[in-house]
FIVOVO-751729 format. One line per 8 residues: number of its first residue (from 1); their letters; for each residue x, y, z of N, C-alpha, C, O, CB. Coordinates in steps of 0.2 Angstrom, whole numbers, always signed. Glycine has a CB too. Layout:
N
NUM	a	X,Y,Z,X,Y,Z,X,Y,Z,X,Y,Z,X,Y,Z ~ ...;
***
This chain:
71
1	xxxxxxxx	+4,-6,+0,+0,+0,+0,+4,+6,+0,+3,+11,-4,-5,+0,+6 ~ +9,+7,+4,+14,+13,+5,+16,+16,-2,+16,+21,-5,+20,+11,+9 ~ +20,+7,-4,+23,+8,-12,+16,+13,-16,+16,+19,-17,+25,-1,-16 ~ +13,+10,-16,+8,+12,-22,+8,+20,-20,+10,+25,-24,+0,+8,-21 ~ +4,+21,-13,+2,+28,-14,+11,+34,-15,+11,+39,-18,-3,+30,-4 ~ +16,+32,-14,+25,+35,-14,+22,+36,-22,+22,+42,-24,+33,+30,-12 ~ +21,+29,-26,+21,+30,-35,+17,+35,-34,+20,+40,-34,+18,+25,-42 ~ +10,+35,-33,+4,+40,-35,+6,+48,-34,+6,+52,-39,-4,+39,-30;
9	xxxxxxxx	+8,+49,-29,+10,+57,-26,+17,+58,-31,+18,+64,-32,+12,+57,-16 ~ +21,+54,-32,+27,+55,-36,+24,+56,-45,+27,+60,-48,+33,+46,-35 ~ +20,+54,-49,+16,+56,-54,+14,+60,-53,+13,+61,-59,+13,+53,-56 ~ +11,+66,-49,+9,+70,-45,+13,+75,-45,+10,+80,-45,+8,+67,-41 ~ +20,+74,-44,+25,+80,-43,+26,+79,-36,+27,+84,-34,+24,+88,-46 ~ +25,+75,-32,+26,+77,-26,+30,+71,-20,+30,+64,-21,+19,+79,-23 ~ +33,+75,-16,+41,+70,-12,+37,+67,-6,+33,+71,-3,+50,+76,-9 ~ +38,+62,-4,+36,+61,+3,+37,+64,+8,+43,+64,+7,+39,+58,+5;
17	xxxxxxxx	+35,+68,+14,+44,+68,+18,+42,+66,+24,+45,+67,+28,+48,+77,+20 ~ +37,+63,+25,+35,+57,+32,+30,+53,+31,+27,+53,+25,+31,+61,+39 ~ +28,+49,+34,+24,+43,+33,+23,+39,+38,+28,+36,+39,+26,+38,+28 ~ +19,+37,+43,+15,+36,+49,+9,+32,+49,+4,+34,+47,+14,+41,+52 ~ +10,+24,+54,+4,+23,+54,+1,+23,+56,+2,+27,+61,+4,+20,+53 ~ -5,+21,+57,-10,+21,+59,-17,+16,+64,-21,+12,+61,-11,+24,+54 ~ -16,+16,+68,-21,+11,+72,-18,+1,+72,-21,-4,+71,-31,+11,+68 ~ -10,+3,+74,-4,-1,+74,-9,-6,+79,-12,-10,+77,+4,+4,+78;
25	xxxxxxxx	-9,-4,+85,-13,-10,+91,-22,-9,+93,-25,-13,+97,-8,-8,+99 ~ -24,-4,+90,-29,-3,+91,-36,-5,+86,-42,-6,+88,-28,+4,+92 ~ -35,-6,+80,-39,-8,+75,-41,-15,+76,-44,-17,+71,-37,-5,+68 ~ -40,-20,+80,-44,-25,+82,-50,-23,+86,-55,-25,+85,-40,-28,+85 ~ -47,-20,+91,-53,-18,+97,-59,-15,+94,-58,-12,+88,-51,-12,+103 ~ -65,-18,+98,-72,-12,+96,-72,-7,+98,-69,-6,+103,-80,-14,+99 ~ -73,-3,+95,-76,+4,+94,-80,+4,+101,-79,+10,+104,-80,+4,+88 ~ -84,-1,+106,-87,-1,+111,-86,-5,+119,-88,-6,+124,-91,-3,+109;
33	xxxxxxxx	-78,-5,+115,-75,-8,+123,-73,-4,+125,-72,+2,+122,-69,-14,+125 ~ -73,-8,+132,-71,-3,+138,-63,-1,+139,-59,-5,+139,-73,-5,+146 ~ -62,+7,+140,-55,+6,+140,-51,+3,+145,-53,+2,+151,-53,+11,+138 ~ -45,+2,+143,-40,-2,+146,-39,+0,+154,-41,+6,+155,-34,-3,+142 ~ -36,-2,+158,-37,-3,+166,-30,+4,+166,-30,+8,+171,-36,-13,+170 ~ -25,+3,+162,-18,+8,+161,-22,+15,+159,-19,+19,+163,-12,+6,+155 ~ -25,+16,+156,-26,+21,+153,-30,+23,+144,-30,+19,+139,-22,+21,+155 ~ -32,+30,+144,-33,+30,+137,-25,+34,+134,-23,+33,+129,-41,+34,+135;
41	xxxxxxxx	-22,+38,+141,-17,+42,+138,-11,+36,+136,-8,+37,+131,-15,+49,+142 ~ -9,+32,+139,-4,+27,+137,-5,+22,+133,+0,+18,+132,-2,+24,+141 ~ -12,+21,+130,-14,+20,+125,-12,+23,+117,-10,+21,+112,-18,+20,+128 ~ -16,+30,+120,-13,+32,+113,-5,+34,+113,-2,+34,+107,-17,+38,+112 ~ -1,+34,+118,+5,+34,+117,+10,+28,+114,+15,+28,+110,+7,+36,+123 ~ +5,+23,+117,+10,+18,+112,+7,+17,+105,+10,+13,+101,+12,+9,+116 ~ +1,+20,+103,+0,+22,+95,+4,+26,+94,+6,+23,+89,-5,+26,+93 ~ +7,+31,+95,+9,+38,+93,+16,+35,+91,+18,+35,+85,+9,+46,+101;
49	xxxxxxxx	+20,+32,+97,+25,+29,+96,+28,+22,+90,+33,+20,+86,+26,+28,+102 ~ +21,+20,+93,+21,+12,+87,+21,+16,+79,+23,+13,+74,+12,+4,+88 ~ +18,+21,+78,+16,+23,+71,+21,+26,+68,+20,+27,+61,+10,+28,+72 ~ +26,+29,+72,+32,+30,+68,+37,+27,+70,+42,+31,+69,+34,+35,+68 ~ +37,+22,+71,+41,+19,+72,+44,+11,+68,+39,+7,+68,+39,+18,+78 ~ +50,+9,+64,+51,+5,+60,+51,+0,+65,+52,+3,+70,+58,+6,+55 ~ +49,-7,+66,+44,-9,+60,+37,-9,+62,+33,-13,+59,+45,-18,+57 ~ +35,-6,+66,+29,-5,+69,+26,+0,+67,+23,+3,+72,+28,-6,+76;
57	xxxxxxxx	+25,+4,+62,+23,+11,+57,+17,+5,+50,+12,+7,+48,+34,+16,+53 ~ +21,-2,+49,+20,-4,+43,+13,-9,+44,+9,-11,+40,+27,-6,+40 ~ +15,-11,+52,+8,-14,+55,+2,-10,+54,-3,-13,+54,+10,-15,+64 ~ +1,-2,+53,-5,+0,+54,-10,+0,+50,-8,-1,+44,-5,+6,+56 ~ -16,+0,+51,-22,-1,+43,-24,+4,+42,-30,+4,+40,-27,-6,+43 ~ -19,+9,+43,-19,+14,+41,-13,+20,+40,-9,+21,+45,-23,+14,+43 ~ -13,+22,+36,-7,+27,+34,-10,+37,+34,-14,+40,+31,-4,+23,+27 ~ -6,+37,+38,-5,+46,+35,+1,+46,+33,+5,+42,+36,-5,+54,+40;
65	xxxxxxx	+2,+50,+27,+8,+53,+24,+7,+60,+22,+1,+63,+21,+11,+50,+17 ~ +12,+62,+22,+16,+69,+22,+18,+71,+17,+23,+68,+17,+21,+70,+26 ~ +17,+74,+11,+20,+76,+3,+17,+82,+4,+13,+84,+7,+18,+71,-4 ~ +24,+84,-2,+27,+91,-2,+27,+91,-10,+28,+85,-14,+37,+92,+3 ~ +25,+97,-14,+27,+98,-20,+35,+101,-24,+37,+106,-24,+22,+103,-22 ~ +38,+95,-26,+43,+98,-29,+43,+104,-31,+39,+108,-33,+45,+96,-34 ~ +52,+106,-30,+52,+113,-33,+57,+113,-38,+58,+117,-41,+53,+119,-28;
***
């Protein structure tokens, strides 16, 4: 998926300059469980960290990226 969308934005005229994923440990869970007994903020912290992080960035099922237009 990454590859693909780097081609699309590079036909495009445009460079990467970050890429981050997204719901690394969370996109199993329902939407309607209860949160965890640690917390919601250490929760999302080890998203924040897993999502940029090599090789746990490529785990997410989801991606933001960051592109910039050549100059």
């Amino acid at each position: 998926m990454l590859e693909e969308v780097k081609a699309w934005l590079d036909e495009l005229g445009l460079d990467v300059e970050a890429w981050y994923g997204v719901r690394v440990f969370t996109d199993p869970v329902p939407a309607d469980a209860p949160l965890p007994a640690y917390g919601l903020d250490v929760m999302l912290e080890a998203e924040f960290q897993a999502g940029r992080r090599d090789p746990y960035r490529y785990l997410g099922a989801q991606l933001h990226v960051l592109a910039r237009r050549r100059v």
